[in-house]
N, C-alpha and C positions, 0 to 999 in steps of 0.2 A: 511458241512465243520467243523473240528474242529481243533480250537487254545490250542496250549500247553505253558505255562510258569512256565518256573522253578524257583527254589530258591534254597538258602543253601550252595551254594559251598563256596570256600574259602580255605585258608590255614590253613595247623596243619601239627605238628608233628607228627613224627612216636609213632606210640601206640595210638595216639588219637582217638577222634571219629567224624565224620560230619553227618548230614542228610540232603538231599535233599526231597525237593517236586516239585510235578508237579499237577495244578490245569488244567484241561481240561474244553473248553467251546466250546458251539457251540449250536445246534440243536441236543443234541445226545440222545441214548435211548438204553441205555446198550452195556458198551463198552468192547468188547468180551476178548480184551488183553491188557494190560499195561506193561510197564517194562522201564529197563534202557541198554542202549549202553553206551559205550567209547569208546575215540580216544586216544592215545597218538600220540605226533609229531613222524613224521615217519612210524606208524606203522597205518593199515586197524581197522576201526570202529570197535567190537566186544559182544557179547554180555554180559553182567553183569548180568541183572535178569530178569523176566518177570512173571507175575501173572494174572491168569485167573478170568474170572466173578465170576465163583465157589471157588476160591482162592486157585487154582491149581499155585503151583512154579514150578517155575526151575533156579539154581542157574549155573555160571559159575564155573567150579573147583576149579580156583585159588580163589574163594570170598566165597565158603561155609563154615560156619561156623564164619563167621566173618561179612556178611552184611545177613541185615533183608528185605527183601521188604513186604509191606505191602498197601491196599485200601483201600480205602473208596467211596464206591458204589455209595454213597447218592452225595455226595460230587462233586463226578468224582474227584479224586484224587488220586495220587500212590505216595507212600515214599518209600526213601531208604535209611536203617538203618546202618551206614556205624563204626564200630568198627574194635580195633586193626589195623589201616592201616599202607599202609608200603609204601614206596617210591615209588613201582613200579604200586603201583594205581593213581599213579597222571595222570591227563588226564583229556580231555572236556566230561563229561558225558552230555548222550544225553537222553531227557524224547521221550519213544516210544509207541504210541497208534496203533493198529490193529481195524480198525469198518470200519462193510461195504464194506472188501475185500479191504480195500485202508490202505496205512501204513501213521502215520502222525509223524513228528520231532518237536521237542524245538527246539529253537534255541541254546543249552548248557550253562551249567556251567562249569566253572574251579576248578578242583579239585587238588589243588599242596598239596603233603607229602615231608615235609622236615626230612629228615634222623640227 
């Protein structure tokens, strides 16, 4: 089983910057995928980023170039380096772990950009 808890979210202006984390615990032993989802109200959860054991990315279109995700192995930990944002990134982001063919959730953070 593994437990996710986040941090970081919070309010900012547009142009600013946030970073989130996500500390993973449990029994685990190399966790094959990490990454982040959002929700805005109204609209289906989506993906943001995701990073491999090997520290293979994949960004969303609208977020490249503008968010960083990055791990830490040892740690069991995934961040996400959130610059330049813009009104229409506010939403509950959600920390996503992949191990052991099972997907695991945070409970989220709120991410509001005030324009």
């Amino acid at each position: 089983q593994v437990q996710l808890v986040e941090s970081g979210g919070g309010l900012v202006q547009a142009g600013g910057s946030l970073r989130l984390s996500c500390a993973a615990s449990g029994t685990i032993f190399g966790i094959n995928t990490m990454g982040w989802y959002r929700q805005a109200p109204g609209k289906q959860r989506e993906l943001v980023a995701t990073i491999t054991i090997l520290g293979r990315t994949n960004y969303a279109d609208s977020v490249k170039g503008r968010f960083t995700i990055s791990r830490d192995n040892a740690k069991k930990m995934v961040s996400l380096q959130m610059n330049s944002l813009k009104p229409e990134d506010t939403a509950v982001y959600y920390c996503y772990v992949f191990y052991r063919s099972e997907e695991y959730w945070g409970q989220g953070t709120q991410v509001t950009v005030s324009s």
